[in-house]
C-alpha positions in Angstrom: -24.4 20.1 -14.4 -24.7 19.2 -10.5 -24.3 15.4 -9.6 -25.6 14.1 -7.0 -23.9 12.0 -4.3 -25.0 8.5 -5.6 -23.6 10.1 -8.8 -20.5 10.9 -7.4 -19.8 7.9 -5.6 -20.2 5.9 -9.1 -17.7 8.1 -10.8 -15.2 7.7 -8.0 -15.7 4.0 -8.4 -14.9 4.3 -12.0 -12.1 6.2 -11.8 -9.9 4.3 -9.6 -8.3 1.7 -11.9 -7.6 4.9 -14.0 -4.3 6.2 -14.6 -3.5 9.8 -15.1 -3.9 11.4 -18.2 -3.1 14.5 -17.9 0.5 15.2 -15.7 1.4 19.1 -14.8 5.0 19.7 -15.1 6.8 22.4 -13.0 4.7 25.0 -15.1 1.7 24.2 -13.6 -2.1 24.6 -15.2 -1.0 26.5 -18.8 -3.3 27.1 -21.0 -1.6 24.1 -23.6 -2.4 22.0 -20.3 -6.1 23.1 -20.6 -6.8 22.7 -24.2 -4.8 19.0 -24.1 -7.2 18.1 -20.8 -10.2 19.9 -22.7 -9.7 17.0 -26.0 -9.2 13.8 -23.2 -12.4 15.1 -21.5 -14.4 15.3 -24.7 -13.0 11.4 -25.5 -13.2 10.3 -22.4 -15.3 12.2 -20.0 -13.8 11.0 -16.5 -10.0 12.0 -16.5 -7.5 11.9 -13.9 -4.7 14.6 -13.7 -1.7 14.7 -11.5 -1.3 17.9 -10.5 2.4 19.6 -10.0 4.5 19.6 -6.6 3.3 22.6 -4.2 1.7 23.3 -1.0 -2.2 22.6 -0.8 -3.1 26.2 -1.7 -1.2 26.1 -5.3 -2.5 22.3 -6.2 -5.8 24.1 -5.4 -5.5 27.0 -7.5 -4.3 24.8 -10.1 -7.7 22.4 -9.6 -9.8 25.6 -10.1 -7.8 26.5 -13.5 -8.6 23.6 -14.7 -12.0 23.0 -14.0 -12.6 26.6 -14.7 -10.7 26.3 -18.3 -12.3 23.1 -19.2 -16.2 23.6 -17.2 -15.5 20.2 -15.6 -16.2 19.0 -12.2 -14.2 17.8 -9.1 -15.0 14.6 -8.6 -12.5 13.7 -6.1 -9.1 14.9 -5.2 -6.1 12.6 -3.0 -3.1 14.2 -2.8 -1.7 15.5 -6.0 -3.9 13.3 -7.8 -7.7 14.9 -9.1 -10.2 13.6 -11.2 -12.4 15.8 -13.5 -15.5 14.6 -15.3 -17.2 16.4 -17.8 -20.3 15.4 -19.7 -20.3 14.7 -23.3 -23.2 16.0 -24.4 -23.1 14.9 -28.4 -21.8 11.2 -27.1 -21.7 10.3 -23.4 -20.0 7.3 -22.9 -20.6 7.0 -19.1 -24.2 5.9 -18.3 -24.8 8.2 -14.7 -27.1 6.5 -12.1 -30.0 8.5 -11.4 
């Protein structure tokens, strides 16, 4: 699923007063790490993760196992702090602008 920028914006709006969910210890993206994030996207569909210590190229590979692992989307990414949404499709609890 491809969201559009209006789309975007509103899920970035949600997610700020978020905390994070999901925190990656010195380990990194395991696959334990992408089966936990896989069950809080399925309950909550926008998630925020704080991703391990690193330079820019590891937080990024890290991103892309996760997304990749879970088929969620980058919805925004500030330091070592990414959010991920993923559609419920059975019961989709955020209502997405058009």
């Amino acid at each position: 699923m491809t969201l559009s920028s209006s789309q975007t914006r509103y899920l970035r709006s949600l997610a700020h007063d978020l905390s994070p969910v999901v925190l990656l210890g010195n380990k990194g993206a395991t696959e334990a790490v992408v089966k936990e994030l896989n069950q809080a996207l399925d309950i909550h569909e926008l998630v925020k993760v704080k991703l391990s210590g690193g330079d820019k190229d590891e937080r990024q590979v890290q991103i892309d196992t996760l997304t990749g692992g879970t088929q969620s989307e980058k919805i925004h990414q500030i330091g070592h702090v990414v959010v991920l949404f993923r559609r419920n499709a059975d019961e989709p609890k955020i209502a997405l602008p058009r």
